[in-house]
C-alpha positions in Angstrom: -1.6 -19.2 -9.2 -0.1 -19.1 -13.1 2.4 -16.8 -14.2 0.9 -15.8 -18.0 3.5 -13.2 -18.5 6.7 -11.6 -17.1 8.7 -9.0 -19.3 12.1 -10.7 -18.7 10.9 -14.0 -19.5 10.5 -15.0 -23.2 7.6 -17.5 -21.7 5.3 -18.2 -19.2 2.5 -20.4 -18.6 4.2 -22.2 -15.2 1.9 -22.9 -12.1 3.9 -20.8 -9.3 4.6 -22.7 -5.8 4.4 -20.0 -2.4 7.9 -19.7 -2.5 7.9 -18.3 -6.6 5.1 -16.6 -5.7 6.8 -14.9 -3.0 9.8 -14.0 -5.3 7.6 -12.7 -7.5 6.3 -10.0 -4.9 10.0 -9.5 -3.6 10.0 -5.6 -3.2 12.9 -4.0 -5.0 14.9 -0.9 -3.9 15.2 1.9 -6.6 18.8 3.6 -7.3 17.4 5.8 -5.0 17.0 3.8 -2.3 13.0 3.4 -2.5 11.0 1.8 -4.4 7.2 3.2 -4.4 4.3 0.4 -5.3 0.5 1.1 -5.0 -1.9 -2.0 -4.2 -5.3 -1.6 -5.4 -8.0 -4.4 -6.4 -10.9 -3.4 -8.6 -14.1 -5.3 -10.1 -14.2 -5.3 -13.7 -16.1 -2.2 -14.3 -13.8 -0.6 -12.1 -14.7 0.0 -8.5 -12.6 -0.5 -5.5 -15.6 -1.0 -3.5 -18.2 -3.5 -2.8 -22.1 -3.0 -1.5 -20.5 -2.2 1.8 -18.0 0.7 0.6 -15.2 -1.3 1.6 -12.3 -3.4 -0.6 -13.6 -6.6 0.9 -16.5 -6.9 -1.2 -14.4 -6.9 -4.7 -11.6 -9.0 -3.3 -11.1 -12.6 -3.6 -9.1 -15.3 -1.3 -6.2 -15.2 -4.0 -5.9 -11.4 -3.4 -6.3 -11.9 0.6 -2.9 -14.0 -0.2 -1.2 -11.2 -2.5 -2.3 -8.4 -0.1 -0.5 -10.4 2.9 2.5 -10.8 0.6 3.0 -7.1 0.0 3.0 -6.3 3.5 5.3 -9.3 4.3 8.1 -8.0 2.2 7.3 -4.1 2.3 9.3 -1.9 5.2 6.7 0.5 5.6 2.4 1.1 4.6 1.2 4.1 3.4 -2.1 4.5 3.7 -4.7 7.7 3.7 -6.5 8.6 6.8 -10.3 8.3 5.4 -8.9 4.6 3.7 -8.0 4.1 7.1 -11.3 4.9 8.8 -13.2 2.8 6.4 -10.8 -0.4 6.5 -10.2 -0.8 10.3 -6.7 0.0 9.9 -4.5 -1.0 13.0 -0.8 -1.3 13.2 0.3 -3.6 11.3 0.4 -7.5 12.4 1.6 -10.3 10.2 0.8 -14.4 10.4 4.2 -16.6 11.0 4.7 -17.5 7.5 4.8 -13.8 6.9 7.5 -13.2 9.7 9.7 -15.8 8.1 9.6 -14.1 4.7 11.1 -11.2 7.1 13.5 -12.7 8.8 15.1 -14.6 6.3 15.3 -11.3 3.6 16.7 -9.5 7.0 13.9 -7.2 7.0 12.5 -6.3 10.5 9.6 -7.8 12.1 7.1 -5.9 11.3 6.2 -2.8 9.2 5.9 0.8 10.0 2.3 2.0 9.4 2.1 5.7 8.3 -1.2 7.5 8.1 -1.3 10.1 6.1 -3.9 13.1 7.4 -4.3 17.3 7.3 -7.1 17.0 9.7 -6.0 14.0 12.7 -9.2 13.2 11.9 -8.5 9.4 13.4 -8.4 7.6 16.7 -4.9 6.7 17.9 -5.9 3.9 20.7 -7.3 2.1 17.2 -4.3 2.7 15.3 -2.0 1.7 18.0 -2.9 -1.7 18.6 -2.4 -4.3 20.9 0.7 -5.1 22.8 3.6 -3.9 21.2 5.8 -6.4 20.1 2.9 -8.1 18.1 3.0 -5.4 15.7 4.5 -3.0 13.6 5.3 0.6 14.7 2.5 3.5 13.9 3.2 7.0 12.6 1.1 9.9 11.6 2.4 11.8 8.9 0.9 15.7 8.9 1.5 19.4 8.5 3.1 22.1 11.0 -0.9 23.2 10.9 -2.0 20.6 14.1 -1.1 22.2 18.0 0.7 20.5 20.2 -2.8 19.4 21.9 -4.4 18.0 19.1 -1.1 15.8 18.8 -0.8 14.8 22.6 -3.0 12.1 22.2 -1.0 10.2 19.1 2.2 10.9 21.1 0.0 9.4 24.1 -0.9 6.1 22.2 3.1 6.1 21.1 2.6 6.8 17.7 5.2 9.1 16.2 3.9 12.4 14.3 5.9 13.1 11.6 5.5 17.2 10.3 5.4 17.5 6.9 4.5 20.9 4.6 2.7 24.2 5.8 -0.7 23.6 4.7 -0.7 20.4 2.7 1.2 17.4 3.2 4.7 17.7 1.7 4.6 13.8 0.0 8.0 13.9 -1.5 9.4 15.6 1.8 7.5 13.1 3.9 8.4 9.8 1.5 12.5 11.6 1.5 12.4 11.3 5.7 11.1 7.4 5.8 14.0 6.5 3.9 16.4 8.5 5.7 14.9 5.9 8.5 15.5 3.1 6.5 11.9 2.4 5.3 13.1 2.7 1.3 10.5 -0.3 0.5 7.2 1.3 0.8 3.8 0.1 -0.3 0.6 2.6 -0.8 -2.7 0.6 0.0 -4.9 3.8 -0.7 -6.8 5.8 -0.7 -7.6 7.5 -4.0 -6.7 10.9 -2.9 -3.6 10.0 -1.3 -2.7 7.7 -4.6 -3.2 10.4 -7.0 -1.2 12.9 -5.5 1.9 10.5 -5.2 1.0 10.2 -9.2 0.8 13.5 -9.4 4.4 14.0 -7.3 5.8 11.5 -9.6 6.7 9.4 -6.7 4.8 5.7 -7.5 7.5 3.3 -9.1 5.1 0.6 -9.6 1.3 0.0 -9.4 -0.3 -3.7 -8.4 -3.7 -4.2 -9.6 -5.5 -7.2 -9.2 -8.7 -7.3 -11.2 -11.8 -9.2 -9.6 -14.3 -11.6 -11.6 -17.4 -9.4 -10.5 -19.2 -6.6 -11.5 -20.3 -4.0 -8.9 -21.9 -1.3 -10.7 -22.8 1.8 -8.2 -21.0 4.8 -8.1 -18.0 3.3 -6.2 -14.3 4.6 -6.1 -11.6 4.7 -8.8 -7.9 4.1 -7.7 -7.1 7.6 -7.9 -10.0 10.7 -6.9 -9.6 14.5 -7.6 -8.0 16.8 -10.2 -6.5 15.8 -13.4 -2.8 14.7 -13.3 -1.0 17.3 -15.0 1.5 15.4 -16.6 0.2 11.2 -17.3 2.8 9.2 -16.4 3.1 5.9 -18.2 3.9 2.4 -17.3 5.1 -0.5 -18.8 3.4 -4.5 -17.6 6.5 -6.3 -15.9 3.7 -9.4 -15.1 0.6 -10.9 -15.0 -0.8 -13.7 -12.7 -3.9 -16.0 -13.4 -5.4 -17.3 -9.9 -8.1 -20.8 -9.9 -10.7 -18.0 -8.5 -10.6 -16.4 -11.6 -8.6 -13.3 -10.4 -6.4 -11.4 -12.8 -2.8 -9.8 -11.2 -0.9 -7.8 -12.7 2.5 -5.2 -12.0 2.9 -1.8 -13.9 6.2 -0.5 -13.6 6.8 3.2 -13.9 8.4 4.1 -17.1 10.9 6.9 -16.8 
């Protein structure tokens, strides 16, 4: 992997070994306390699906390696319930080298997994996992709209349910609670609906984007699905990554 540019560095152009690559994809904490980053891979003419609807046909093994890096150094996922679905999403396990990127930035061992969903449209014994201290904790983040039955089963599988909003998901509420709990470094993997609405809340601090050599065509997903943002926010590059399989990273940080 080659660094090509970084906005505090007057050059680039240096092959990066795992460990700069790792410092690279260090997650930051805000003056807030958070720091908000989307993840998103898309082909060149813009989809974030392949053939098979799912992110794994646009990706490449460099991204495999970026994707596992945001989740070693993240505190909690964010992800939307149909992204879920489609993906296979479980609680959240990590590989050793991955645990050591943990332990030594004092982070804990594994990270929360919040599911975002009005409907609990989702099966908990999925989400939850194998044994429990191979992976990270689950929680489903809702409305006050779901009974107490429909959430017995989540609280069953000993995943949390977090109530957020009336009829729609409060985001900024919701994100405001998970770093009252200490999970300030928090990375959105999807999907477009739940990444244009933390756009739209003004909530996203920084947006990763790899860009895959291939070209899908279809009528396959954008990063962001629905209604036109009201106000655009803008970003600014902070840096861009050149990988031997021809895969283009780069970071957008939120301009403010």
């Amino acid at each position: 992997m080659r660094l090509i540019f970084r906005r505090d560095q007057p050059t680039a152009g240096d092959d990066l070994s795992d460990t700069g690559l790792s410092g690279i994809y260090q997650h930051p904490l805000g003056p807030s306390g958070r720091w908000l980053r989307t993840n998103f891979v898309t082909s060149l003419d813009g989809s974030i699906q392949g053939a098979n609807g799912r992110s794994g046909g646009v990706n490449t093994a460099s991204d495999h390696k970026v994707f596992a890096l945001h989740r070693a150094h993240c505190d909690a996922v964010l992800v939307g319930a149909g992204t879920a679905r489609v993906e296979g999403y479980r609680a959240v396990d990590l590989a050793p080298w991955q645990r050591s990127i943990r332990a030594e930035a004092g982070l804990a061992p594994y990270p929360l997994l919040a599911v975002v969903t009005r409907s609990l449209d989702l099966d908990p014994t999925v989400l939850a996992g194998a044994a429990a201290d191979t992976h990270g904790p689950v929680m489903i983040v809702t409305t006050e709209q779901p009974s107490d039955e429909q959430i017995g089963p989540f609280l069953h599988a000993g995943i949390e349910v977090l109530r957020s909003g009336a009829d729609e998901v409060d985001l900024p509420a919701a994100v405001e609670e998970l770093v009252a709990r200490g999970f300030g470094r928090l990375l959105c993997e999807g999907g477009p609906r739940l990444h244009r609405d933390l756009l739209a809340a003004d909530l996203v601090d920084s947006v990763s984007l790899t860009l895959s050599p291939v070209m899908i065509g279809g009528n396959g997903s954008r990063t962001t699905t629905g209604d036109l943002l009201a106000t655009a926010p803008t970003f600014e590059l902070d840096f861009a990554l050149y990988a031997d399989d021809h895969a283009l990273f780069t970071s957008y940080v939120r301009r403010r």
